[in-house]
mmCIF file of the N, C-alpha and C atoms, coordinates in Angstrom:
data_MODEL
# 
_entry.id   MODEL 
# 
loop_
_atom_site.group_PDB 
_atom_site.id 
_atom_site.type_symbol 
_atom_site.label_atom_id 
_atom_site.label_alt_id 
_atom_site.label_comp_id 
_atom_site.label_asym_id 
_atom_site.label_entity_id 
_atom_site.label_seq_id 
_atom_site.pdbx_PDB_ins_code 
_atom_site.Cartn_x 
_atom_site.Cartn_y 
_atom_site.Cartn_z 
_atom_site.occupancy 
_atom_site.B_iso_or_equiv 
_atom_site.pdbx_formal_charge 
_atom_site.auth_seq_id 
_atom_site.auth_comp_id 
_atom_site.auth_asym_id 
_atom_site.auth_atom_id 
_atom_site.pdbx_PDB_model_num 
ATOM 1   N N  . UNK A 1 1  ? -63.986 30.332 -67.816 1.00 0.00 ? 1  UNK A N  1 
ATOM 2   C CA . UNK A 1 1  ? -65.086 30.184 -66.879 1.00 0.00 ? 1  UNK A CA 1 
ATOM 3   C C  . UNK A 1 1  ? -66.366 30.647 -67.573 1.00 0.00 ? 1  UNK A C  1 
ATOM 4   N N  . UNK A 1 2  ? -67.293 29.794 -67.427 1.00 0.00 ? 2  UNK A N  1 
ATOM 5   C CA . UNK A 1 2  ? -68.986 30.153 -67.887 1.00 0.00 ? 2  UNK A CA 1 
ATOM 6   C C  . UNK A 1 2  ? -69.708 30.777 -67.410 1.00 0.00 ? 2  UNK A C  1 
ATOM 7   N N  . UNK A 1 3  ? -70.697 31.905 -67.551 1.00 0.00 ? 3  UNK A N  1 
ATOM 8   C CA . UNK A 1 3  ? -71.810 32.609 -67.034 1.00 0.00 ? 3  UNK A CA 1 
ATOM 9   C C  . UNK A 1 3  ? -72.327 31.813 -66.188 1.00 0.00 ? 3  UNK A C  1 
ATOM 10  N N  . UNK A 1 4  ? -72.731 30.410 -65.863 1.00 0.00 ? 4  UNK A N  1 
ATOM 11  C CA . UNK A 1 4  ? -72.970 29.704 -65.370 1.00 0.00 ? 4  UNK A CA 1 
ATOM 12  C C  . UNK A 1 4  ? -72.263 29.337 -64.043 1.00 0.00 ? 4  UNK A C  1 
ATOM 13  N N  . UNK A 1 5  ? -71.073 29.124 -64.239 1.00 0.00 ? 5  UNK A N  1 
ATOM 14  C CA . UNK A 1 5  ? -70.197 28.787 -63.201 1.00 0.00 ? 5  UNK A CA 1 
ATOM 15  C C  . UNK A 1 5  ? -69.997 29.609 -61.811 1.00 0.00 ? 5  UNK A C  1 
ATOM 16  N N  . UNK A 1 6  ? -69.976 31.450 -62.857 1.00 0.00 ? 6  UNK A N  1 
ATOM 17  C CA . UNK A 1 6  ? -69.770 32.289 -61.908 1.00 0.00 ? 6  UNK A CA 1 
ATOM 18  C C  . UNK A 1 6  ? -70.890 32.513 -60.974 1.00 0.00 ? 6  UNK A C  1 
ATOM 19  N N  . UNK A 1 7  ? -72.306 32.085 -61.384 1.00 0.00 ? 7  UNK A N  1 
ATOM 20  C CA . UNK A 1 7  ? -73.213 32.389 -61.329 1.00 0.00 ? 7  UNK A CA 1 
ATOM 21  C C  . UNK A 1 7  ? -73.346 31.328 -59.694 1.00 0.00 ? 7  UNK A C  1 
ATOM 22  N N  . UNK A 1 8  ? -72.811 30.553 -59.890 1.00 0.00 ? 8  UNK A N  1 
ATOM 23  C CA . UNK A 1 8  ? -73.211 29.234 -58.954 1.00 0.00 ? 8  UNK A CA 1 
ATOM 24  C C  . UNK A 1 8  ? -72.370 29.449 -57.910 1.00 0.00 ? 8  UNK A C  1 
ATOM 25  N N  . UNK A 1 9  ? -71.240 30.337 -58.212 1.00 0.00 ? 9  UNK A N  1 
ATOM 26  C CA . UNK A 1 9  ? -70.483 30.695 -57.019 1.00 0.00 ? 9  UNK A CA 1 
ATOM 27  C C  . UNK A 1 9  ? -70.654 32.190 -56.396 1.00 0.00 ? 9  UNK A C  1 
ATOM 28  N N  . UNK A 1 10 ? -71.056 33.189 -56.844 1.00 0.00 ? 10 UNK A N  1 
ATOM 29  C CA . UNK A 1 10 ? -71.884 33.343 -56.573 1.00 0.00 ? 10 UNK A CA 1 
ATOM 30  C C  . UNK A 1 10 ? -73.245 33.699 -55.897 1.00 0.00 ? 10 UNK A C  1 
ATOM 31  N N  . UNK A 1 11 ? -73.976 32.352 -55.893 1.00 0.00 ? 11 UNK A N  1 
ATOM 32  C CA . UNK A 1 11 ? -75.402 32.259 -55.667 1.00 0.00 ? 11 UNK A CA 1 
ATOM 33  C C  . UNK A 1 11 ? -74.713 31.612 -53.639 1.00 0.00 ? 11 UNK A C  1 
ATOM 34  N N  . UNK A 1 12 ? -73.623 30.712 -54.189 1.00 0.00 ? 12 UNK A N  1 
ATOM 35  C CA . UNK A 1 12 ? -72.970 30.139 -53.437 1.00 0.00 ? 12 UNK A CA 1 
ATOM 36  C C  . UNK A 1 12 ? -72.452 30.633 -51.665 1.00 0.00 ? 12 UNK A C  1 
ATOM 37  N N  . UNK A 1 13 ? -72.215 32.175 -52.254 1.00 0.00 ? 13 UNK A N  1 
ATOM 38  C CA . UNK A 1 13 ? -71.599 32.892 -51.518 1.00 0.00 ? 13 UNK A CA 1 
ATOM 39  C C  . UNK A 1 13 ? -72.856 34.105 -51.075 1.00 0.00 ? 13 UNK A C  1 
ATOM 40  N N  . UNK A 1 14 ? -73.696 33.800 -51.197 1.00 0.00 ? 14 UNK A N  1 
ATOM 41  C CA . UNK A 1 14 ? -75.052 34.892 -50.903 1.00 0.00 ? 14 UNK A CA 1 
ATOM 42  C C  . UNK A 1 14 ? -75.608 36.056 -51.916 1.00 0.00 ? 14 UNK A C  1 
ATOM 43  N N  . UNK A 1 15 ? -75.524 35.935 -52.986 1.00 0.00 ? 15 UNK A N  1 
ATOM 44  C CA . UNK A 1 15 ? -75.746 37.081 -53.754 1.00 0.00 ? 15 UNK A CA 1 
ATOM 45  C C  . UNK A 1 15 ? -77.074 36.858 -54.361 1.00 0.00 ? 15 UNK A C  1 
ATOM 46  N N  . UNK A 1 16 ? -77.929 37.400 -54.531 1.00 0.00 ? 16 UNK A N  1 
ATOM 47  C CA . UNK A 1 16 ? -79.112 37.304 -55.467 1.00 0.00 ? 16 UNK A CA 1 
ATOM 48  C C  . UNK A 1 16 ? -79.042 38.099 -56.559 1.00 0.00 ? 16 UNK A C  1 
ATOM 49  N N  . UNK A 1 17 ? -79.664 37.607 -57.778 1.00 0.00 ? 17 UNK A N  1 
ATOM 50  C CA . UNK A 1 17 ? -79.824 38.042 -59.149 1.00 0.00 ? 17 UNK A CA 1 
ATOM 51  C C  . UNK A 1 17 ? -80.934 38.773 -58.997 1.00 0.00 ? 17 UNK A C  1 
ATOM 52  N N  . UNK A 1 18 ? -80.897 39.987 -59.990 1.00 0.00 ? 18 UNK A N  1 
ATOM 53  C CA . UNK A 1 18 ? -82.000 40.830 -60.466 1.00 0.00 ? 18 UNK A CA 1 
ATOM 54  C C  . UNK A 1 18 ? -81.454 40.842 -61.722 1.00 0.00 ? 18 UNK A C  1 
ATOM 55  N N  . UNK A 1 19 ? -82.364 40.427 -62.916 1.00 0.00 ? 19 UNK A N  1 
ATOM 56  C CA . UNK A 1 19 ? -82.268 40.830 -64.503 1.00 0.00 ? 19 UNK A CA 1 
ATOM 57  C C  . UNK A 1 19 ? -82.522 42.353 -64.815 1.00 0.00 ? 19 UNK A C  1 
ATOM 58  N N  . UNK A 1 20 ? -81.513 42.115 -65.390 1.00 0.00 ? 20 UNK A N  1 
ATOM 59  C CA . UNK A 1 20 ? -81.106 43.958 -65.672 1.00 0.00 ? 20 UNK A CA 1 
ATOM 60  C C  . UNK A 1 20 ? -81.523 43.597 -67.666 1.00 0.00 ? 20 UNK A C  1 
ATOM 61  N N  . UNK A 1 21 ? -81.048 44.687 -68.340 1.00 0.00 ? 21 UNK A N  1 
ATOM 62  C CA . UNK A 1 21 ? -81.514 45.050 -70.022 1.00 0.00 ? 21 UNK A CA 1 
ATOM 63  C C  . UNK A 1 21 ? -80.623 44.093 -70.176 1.00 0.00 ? 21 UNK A C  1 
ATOM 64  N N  . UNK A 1 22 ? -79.506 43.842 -70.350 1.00 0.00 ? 22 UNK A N  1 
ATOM 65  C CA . UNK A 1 22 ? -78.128 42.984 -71.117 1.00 0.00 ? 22 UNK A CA 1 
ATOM 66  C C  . UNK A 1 22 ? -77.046 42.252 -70.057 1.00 0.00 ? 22 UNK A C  1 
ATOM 67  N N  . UNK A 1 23 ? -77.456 42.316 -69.079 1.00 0.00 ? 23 UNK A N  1 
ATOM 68  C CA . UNK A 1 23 ? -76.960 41.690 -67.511 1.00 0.00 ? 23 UNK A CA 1 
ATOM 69  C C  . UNK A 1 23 ? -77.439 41.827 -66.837 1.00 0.00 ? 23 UNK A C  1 
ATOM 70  N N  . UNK A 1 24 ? -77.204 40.552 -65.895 1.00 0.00 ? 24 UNK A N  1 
ATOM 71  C CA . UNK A 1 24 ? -78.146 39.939 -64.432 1.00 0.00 ? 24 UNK A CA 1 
ATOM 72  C C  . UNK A 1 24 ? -76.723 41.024 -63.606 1.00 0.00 ? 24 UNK A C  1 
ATOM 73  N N  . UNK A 1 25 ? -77.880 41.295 -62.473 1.00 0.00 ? 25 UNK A N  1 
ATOM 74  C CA . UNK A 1 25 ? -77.095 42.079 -61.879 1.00 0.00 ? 25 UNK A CA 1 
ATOM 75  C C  . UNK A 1 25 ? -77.324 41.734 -60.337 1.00 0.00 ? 25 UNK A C  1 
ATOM 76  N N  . UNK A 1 26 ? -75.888 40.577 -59.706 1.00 0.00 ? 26 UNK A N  1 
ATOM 77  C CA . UNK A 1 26 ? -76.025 40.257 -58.508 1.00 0.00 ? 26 UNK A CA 1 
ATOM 78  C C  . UNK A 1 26 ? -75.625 41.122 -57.298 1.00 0.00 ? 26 UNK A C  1 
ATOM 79  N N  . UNK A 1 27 ? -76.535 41.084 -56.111 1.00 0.00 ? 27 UNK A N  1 
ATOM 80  C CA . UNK A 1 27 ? -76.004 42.010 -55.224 1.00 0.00 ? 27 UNK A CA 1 
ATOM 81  C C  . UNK A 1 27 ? -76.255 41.425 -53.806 1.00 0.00 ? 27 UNK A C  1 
ATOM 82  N N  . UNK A 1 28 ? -75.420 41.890 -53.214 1.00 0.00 ? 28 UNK A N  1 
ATOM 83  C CA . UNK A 1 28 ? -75.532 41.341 -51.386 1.00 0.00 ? 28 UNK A CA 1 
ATOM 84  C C  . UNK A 1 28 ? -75.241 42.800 -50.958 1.00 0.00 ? 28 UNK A C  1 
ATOM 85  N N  . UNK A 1 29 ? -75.750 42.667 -49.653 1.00 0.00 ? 29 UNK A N  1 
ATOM 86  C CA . UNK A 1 29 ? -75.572 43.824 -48.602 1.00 0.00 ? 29 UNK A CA 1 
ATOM 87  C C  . UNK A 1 29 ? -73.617 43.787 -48.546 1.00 0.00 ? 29 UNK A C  1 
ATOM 88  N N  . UNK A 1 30 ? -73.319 45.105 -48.569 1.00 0.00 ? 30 UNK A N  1 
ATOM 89  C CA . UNK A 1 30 ? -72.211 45.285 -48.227 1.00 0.00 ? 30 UNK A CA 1 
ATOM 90  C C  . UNK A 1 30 ? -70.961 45.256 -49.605 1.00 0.00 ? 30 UNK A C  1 
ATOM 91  N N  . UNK A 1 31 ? -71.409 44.942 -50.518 1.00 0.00 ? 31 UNK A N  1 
ATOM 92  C CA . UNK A 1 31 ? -71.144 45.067 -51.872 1.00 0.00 ? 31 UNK A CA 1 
ATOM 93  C C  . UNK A 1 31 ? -71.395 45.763 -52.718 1.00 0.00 ? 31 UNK A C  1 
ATOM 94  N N  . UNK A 1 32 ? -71.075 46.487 -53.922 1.00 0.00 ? 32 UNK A N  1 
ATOM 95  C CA . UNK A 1 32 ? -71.046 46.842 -54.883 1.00 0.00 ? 32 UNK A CA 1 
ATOM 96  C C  . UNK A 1 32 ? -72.254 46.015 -56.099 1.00 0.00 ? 32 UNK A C  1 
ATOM 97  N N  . UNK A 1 33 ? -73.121 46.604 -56.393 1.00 0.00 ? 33 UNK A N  1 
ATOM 98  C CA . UNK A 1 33 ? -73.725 45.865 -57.943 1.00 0.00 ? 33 UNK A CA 1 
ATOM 99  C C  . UNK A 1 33 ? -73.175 44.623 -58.623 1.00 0.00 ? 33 UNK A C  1 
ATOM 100 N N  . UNK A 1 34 ? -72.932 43.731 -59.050 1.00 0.00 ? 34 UNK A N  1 
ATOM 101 C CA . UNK A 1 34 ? -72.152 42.979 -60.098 1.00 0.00 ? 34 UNK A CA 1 
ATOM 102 C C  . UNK A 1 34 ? -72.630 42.701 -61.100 1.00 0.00 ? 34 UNK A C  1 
ATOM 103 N N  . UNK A 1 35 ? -72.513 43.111 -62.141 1.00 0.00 ? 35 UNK A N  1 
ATOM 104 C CA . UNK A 1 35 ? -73.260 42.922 -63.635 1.00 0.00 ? 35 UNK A CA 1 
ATOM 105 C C  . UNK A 1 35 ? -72.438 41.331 -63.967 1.00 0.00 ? 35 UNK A C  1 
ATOM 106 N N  . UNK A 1 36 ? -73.421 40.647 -64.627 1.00 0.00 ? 36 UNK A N  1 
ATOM 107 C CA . UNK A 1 36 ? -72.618 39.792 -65.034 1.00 0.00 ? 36 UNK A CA 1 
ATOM 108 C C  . UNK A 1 36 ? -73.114 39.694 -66.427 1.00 0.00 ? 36 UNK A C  1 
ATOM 109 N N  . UNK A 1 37 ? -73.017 39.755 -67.949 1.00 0.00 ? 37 UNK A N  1 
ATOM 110 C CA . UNK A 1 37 ? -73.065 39.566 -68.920 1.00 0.00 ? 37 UNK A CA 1 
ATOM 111 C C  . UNK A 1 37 ? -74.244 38.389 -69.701 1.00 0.00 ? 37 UNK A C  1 
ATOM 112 N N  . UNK A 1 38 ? -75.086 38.352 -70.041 1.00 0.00 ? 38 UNK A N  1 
ATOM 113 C CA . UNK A 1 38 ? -75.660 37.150 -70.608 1.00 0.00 ? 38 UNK A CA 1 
ATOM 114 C C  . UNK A 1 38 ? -75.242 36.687 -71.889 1.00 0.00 ? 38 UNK A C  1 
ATOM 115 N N  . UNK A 1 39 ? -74.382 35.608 -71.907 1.00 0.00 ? 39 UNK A N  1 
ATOM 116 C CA . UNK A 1 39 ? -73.732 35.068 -73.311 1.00 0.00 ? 39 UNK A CA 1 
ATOM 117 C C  . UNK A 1 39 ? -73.205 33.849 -73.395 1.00 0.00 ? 39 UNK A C  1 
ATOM 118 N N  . UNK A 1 40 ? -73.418 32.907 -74.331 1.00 0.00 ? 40 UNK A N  1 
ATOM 119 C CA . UNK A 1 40 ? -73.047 31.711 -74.301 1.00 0.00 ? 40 UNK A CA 1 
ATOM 120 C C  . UNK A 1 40 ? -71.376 31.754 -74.173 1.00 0.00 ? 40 UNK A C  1 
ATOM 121 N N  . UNK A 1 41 ? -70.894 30.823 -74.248 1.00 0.00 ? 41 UNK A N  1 
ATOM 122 C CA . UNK A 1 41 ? -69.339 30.351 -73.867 1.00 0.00 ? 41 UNK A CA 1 
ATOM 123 C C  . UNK A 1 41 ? -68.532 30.815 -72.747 1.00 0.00 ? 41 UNK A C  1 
ATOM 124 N N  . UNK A 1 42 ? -67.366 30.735 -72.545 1.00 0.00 ? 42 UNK A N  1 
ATOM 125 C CA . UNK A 1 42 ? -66.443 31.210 -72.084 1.00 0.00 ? 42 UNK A CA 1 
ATOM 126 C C  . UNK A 1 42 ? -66.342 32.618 -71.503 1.00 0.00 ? 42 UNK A C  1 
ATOM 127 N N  . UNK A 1 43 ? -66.738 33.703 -70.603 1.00 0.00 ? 43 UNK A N  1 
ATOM 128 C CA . UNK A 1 43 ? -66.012 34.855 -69.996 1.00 0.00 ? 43 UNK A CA 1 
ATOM 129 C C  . UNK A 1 43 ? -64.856 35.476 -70.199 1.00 0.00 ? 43 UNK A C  1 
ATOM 130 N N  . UNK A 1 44 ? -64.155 36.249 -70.738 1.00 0.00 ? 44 UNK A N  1 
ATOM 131 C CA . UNK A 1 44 ? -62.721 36.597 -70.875 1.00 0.00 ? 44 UNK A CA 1 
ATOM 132 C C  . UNK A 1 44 ? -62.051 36.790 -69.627 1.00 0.00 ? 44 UNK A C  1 
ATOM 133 N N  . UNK A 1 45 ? -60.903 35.685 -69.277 1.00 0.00 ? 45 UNK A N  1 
ATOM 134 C CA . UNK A 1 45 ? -60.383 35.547 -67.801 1.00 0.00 ? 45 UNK A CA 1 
ATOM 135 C C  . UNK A 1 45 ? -60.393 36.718 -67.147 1.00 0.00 ? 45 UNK A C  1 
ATOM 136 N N  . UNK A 1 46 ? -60.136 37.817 -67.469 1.00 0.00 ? 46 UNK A N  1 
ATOM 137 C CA . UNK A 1 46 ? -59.799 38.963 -66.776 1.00 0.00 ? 46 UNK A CA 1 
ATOM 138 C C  . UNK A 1 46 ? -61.410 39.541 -66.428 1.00 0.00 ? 46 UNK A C  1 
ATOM 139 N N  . UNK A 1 47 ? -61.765 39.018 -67.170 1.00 0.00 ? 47 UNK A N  1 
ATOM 140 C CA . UNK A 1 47 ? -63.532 39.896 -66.719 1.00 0.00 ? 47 UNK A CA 1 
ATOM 141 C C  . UNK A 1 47 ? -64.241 38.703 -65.608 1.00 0.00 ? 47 UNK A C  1 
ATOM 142 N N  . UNK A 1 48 ? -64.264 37.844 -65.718 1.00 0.00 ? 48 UNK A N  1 
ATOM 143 C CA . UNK A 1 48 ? -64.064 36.743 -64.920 1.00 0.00 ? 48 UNK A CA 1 
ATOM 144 C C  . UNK A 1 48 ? -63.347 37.035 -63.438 1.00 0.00 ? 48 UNK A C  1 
ATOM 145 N N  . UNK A 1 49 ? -61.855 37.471 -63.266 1.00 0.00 ? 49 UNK A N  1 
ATOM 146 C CA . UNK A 1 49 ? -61.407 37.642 -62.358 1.00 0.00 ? 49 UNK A CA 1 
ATOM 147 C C  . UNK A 1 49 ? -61.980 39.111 -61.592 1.00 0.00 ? 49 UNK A C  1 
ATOM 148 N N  . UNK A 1 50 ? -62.591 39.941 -62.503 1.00 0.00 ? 50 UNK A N  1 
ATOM 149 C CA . UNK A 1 50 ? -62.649 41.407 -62.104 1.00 0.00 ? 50 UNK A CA 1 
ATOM 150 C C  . UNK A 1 50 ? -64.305 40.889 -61.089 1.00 0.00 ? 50 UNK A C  1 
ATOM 151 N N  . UNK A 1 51 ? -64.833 40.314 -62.079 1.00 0.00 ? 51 UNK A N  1 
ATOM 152 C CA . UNK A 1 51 ? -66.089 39.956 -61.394 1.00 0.00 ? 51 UNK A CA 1 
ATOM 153 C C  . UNK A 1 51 ? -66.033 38.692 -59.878 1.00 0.00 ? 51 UNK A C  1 
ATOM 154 N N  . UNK A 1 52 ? -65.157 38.089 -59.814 1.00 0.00 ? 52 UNK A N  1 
ATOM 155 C CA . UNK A 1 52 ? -64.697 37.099 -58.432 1.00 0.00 ? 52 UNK A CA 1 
ATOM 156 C C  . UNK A 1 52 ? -64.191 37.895 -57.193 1.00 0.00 ? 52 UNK A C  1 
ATOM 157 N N  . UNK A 1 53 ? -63.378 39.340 -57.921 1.00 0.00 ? 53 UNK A N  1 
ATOM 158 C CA . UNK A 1 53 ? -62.615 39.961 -57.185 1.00 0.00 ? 53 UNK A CA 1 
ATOM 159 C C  . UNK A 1 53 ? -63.329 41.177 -56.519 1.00 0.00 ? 53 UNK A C  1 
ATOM 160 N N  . UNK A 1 54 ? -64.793 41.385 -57.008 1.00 0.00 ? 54 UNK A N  1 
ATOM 161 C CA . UNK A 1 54 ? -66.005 42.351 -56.654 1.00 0.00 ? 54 UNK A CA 1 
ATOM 162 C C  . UNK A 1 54 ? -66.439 41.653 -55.762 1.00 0.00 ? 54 UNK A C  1 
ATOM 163 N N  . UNK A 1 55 ? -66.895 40.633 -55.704 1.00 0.00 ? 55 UNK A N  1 
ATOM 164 C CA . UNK A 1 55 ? -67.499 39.808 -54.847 1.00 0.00 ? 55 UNK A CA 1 
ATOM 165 C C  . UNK A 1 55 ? -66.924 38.961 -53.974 1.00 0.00 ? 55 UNK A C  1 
ATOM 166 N N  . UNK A 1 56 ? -65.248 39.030 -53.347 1.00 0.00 ? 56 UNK A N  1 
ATOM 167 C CA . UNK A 1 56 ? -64.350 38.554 -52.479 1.00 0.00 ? 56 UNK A CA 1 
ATOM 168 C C  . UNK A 1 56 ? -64.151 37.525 -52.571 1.00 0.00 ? 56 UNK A C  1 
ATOM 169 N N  . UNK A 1 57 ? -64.697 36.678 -53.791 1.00 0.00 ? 57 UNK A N  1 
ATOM 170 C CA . UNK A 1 57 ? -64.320 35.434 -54.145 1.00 0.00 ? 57 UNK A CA 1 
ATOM 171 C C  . UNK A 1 57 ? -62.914 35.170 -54.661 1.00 0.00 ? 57 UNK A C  1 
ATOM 172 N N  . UNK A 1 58 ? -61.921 34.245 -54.035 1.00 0.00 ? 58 UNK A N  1 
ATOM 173 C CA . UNK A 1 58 ? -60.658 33.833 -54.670 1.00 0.00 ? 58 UNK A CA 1 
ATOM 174 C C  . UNK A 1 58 ? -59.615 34.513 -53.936 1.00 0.00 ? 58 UNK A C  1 
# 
């Protein structure tokens, strides 16, 4: 999964971005922070899932 992808789901599900130093950092009321990484390719599945699973996605 892409920085992109997660990003769109997400944006999808109500979260807004604030740019942080080395990650966008999405947040909604009732949640936790979510850093998400800025980097081309692929996410490592598990960081991917940790970040879907912060945000009640899946």
């Amino acid at each position: 999964m892409t920085k992109t992808e997660i990003e769109k789901l997400l944006k999808k599900h109500g979260f807004k971005m604030k740019a942080g130093s080395r990650h966008d950092i999405w947040k909604k009321a009732g949640f936790p922070p979510i850093p998400v990484a800025r980097h081309k390719g692929d996410i490592p599945k598990g960081t991917a899932n940790k970040i879907l699973k912060e945000a009640g996605i899946k």
